[in-house]
C-alpha positions as CSV (number, residue, x, y, z in Angstrom):
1,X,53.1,-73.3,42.0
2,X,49.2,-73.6,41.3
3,X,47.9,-76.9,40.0
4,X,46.2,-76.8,36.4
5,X,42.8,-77.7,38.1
6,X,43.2,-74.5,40.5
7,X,44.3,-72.6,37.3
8,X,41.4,-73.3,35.4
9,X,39.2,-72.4,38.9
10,X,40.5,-69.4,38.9
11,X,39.9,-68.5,34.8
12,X,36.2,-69.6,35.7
13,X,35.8,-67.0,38.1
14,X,37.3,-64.0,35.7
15,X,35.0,-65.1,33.2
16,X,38.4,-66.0,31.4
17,X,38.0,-69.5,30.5
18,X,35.0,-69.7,28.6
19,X,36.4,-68.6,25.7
20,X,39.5,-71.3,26.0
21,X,37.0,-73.9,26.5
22,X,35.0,-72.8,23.5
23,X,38.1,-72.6,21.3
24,X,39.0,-75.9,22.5
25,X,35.8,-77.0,21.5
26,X,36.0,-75.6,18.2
27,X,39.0,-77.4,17.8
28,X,37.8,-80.7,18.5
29,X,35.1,-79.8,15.9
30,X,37.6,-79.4,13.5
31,X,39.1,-82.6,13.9
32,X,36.5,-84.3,13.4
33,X,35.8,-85.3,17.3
34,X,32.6,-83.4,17.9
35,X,29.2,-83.7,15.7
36,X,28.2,-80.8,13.7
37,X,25.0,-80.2,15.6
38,X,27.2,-79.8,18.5
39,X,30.0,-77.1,17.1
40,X,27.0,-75.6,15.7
41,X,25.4,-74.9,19.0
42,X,28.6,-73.8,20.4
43,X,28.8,-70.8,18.0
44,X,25.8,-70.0,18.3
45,X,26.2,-69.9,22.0
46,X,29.6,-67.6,21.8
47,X,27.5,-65.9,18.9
48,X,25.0,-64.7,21.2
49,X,27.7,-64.1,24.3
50,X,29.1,-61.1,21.4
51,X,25.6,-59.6,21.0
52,X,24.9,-58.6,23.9
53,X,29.0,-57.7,24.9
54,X,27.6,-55.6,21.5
55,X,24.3,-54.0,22.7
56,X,26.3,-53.4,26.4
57,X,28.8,-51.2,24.8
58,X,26.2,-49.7,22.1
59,X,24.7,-48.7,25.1
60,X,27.3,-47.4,27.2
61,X,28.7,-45.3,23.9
62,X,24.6,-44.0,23.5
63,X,24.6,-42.3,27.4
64,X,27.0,-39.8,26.8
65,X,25.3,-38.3,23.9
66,X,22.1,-38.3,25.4
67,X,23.7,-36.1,28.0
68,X,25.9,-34.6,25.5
69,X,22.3,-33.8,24.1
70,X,20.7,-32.4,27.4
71,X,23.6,-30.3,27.8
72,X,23.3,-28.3,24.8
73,X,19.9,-27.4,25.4
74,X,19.6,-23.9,26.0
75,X,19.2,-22.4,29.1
76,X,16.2,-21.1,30.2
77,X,17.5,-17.6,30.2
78,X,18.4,-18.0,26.4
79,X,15.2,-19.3,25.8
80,X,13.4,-16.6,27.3
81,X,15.9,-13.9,25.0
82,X,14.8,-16.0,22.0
83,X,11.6,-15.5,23.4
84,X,11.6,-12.2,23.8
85,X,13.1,-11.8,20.3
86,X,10.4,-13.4,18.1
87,X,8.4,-11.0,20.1
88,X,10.0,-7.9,19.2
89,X,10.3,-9.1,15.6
90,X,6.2,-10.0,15.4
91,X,5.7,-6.3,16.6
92,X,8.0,-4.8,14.3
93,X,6.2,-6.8,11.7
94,X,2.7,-5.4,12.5
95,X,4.3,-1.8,13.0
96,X,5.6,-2.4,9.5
97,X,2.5,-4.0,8.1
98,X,0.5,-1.0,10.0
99,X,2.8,2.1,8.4
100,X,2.8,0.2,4.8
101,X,-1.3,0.5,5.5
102,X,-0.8,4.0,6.7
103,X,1.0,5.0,3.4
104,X,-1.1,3.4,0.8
105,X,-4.1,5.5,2.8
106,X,-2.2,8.4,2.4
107,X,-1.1,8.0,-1.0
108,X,-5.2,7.0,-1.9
109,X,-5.9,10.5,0.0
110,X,-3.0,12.1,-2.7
111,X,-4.9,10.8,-5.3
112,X,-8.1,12.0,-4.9
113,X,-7.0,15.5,-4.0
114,X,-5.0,15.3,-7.6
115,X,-8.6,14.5,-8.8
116,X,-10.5,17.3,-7.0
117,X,-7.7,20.2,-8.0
118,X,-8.4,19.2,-11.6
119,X,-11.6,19.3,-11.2
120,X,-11.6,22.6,-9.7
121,X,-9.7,24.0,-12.4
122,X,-11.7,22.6,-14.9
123,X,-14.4,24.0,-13.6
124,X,-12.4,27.8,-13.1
125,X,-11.8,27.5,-16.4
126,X,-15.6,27.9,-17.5
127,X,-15.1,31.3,-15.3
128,X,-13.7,34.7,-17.0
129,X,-13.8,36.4,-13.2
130,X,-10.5,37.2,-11.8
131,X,-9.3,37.4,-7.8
132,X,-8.8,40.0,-5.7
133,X,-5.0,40.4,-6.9
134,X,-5.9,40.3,-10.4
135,X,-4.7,36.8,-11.3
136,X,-7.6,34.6,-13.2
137,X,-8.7,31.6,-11.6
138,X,-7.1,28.9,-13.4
139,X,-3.8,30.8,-13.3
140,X,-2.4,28.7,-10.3
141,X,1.5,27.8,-10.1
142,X,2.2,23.6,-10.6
143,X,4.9,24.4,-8.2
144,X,2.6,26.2,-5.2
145,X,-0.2,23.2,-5.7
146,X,2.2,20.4,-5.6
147,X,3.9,22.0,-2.4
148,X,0.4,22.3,-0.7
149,X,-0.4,18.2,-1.8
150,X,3.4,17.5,0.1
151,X,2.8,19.7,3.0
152,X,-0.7,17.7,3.6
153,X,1.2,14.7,3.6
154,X,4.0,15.7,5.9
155,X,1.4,17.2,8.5
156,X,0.0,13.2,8.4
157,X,3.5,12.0,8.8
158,X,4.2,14.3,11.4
159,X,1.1,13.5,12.9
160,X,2.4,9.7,13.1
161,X,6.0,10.9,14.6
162,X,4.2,12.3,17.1
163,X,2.1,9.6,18.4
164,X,4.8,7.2,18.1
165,X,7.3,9.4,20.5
166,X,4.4,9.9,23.0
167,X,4.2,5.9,23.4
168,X,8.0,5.6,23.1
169,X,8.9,7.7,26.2
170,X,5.5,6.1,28.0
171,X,7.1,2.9,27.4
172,X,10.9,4.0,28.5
173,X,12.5,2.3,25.4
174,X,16.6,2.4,25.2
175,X,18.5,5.2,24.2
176,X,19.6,3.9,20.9
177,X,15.5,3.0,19.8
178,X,14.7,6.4,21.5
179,X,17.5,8.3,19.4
180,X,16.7,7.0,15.9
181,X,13.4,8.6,16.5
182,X,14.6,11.9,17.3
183,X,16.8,11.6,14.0
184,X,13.7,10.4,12.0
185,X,12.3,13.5,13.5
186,X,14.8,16.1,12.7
187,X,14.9,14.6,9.0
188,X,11.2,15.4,8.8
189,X,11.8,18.8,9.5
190,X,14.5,18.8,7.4
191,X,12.5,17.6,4.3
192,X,9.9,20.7,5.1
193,X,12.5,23.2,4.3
194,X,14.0,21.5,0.9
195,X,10.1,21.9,0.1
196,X,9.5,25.1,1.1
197,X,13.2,26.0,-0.6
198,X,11.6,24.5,-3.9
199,X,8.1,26.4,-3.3
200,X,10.0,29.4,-3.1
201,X,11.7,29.4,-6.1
202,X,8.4,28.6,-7.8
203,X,6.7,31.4,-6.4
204,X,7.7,33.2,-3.1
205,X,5.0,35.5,-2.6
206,X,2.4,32.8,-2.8
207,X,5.1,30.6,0.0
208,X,5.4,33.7,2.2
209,X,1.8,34.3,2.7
210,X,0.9,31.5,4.3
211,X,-1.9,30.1,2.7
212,X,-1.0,26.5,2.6
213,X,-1.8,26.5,6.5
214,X,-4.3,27.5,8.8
215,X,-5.5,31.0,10.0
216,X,-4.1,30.5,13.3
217,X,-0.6,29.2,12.3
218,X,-0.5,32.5,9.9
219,X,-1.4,34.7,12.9
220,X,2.3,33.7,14.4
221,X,3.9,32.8,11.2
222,X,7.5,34.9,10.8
223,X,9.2,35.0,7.1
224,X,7.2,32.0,6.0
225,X,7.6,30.1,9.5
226,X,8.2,30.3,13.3
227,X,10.3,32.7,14.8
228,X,13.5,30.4,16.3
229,X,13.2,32.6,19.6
230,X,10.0,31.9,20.1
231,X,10.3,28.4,19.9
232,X,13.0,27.9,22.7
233,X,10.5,29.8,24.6
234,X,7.6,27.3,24.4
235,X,10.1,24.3,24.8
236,X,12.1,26.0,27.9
237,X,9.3,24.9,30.3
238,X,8.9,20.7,28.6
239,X,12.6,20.7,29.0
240,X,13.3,20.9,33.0
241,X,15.3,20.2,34.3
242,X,18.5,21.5,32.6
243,X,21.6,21.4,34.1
244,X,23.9,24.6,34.5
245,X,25.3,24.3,31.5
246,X,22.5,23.6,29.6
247,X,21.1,26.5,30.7
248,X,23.9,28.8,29.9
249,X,23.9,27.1,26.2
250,X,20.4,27.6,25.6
251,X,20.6,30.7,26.9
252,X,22.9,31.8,24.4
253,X,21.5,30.0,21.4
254,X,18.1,32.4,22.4
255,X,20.3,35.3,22.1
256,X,22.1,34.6,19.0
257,X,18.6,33.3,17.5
258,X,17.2,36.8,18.3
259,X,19.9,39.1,17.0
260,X,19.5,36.8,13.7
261,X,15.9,37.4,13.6
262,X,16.3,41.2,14.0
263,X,18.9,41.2,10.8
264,X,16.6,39.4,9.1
265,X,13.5,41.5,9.8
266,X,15.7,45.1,9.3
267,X,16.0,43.2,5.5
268,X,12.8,42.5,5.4
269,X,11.6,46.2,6.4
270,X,14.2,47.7,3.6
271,X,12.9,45.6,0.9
272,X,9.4,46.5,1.6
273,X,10.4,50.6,1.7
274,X,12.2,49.8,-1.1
275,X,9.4,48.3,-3.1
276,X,7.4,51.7,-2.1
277,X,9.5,54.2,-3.5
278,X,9.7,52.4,-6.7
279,X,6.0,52.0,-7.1
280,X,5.3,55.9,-6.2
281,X,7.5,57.6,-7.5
282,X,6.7,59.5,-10.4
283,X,2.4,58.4,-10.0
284,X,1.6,61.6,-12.0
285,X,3.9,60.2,-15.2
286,X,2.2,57.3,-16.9
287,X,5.0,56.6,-19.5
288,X,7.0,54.6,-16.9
289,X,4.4,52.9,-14.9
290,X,5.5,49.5,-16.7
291,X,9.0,50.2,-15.7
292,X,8.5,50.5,-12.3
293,X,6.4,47.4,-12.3
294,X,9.3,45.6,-13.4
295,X,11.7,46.8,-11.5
296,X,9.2,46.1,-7.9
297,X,8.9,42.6,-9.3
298,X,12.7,42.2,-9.4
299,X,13.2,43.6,-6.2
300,X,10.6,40.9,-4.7
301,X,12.6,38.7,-6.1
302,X,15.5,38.9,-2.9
303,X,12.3,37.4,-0.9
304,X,13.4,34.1,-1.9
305,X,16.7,34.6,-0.2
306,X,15.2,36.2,2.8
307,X,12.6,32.8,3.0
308,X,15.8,30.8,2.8
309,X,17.4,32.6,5.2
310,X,14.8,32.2,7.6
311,X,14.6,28.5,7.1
312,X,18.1,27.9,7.8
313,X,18.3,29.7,10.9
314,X,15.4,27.5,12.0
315,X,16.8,24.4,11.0
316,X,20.4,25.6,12.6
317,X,18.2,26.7,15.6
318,X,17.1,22.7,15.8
319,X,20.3,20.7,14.9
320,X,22.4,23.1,18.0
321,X,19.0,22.1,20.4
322,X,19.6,18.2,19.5
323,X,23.6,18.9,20.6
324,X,23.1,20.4,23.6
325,X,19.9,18.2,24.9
326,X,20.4,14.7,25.9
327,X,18.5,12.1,23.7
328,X,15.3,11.5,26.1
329,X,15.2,15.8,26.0
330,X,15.3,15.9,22.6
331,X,12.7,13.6,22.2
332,X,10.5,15.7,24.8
333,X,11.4,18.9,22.7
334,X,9.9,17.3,19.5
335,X,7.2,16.2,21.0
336,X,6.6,19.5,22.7
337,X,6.8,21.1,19.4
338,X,4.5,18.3,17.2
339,X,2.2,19.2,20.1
340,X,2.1,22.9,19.5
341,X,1.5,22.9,16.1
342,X,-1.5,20.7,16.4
343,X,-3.0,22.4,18.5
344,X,-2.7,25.5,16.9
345,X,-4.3,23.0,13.6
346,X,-6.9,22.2,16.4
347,X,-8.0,26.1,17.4
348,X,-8.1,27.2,13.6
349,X,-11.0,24.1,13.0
350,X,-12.6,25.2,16.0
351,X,-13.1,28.8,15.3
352,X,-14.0,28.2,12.0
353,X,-16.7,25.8,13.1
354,X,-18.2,28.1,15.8
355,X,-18.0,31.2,13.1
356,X,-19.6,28.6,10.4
357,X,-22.5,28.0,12.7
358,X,-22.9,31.8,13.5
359,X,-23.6,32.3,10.1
């Protein structure tokens, strides 16, 4: 068995005995044995010992959330995705900021056309000359006017749906951006036949003739539009390749399109024979001249239906050319078809600019 002298040798070197000692110490300050200055000093001395056994563990218990800290940083991948998401966001920003500007330029443009139409009937008021049809100047339908003011502004918005598909497929966005496009697209369309639908029940003949575009899109216009057939024949080409059965469905959708157009043009021929036996007949008997004018203007009345008619099947013609083309076709068909129709827009301003300089 160990001495008490090797005992206490041994609790030296674990750091053990200190504290014995000091308690001991602190007992003999107690009793009186020891000066105050000295068990003063003492505590102090353990005091100080607890500190920094204090700061030492403070210390130890602060590493772990420093690395607890540096673990949760994001990665640098994550950053980068955050990265590349404020960046998406700022563009979408300044393509919102840009189409809010675009609008309010538009709806400035609106304005002042309002202005100059009531100007210019003003002034046909001060007029008693009459057009080539008979009608007096002023005697304009609301219904025509306002369509021409919306078709303006959906040529400008079509405009914009154009160039923004052109720098979508140039920039090989994703198939989800690329398809909302194409839907923004078809609804435009869309929006041109409601219009037209409410332009023709305000006045068909004036909707029918065309005069709301330019000379050139009037020299292929069919029932108050393009011919369905016609169009799958200018998009066939910006469409290739097609698989087989692409082909074979497009095919058919021609086919169908055409034997519609035919029914709808054998109406059209009927109503307009129609509309001659009724005015002719009887030309030598004036007593029912304003009877037969009534009963031609009734029979121009099924126009409406035939214009309707006509729309649908284009819009039909659309919607089963969105089903059988894959998104990034689509999207070349519209643009294909925004493109044609400016530049027939384009060759109307420049004939009449070379024929205005002739003169």
């Amino acid at each position: 068995m160990s001495s008490p002298s090797s005992q206490l040798a041994t609790l030296r070197r674990m750091s053990i005995y200190e504290p014995f000692h000091q308690i001991s110490m602190w007992g003999d300050t107690f009793h009186g044995d020891a000066s105050p200055n000295t068990g003063s000093s003492t505590i102090v001395q353990v005091d100080t010992r607890l500190d920094n056994q204090t700061e030492y563990l403070s210390h130890n218990s602060v590493e772990p959330s420093r690395s607890d800290q540096e673990a949760n940083k994001p990665s640098e991948k994550t950053q980068r995705r955050l990265a590349q998401n404020r960046e998406a966001a700022r563009k979408s920003r300044l393509r919102k900021k840009a189409y809010v500007q675009q609008l309010e330029s538009s709806r400035l443009k609106l304005a002042q056309l309002e202005q100059e139409l009531d100007r210019a009937r003003r002034q046909q008021g001060i007029y008693t000359g009459s057009t080539s049809d008979g009608s007096h100047f002023g005697n304009i339908n609301p219904g025509i006017i306002a369509f021409e003011m919306e078709y303006s502004h959906w040529v400008e918005e079509q405009n914009r749906q154009i160039y923004e598909l052109h720098t979508a497929l140039q920039k090989h966005i994703t198939d989800i951006e690329l398809r909302i496009l194409v839907e923004n697209g078809l609804n435009h369309y869309n929006n041109l036949f409601r219009m037209k639908a409410d332009a023709a029940k305000a006045d068909v003949l004036s909707l029918i003739s065309g005069m709301w575009r330019t000379s050139t899109e009037r020299f292929f216009q069919w029932i108050g539009g393009f011919r369905p057939s016609e169009l799958l024949n200018i998009l066939m080409p910006q469409l290739e390749p097609l698989t087989e059965q692409q082909l074979i469905d497009v095919c058919n959708l021609r086919q169908s399109s055409q034997q519609a157009e035919d029914a709808l043009q054998q109406g059209i021929d009927k109503l307009q024979q129609s509309l001659v036996q009724i005015i002719t007949e009887d030309q030598l008997s004036s007593g029912i001249y304003q009877s037969q004018m009534v009963a031609a203007a009734e029979k121009l009345e099924a126009l409406e239906s035939f214009v309707n008619q006509a729309d649908h099947l284009r819009q039909q013609t659309m919607q089963q050319m969105y089903r059988v083309l894959t998104t990034r076709q689509a999207a070349r068909a519209l643009l294909a078809l925004g493109e044609y129709f400016h530049r027939l827009r384009a060759l109307s301003s420049l004939w009449a600019a070379q024929h205005l300089e002739s003169a």
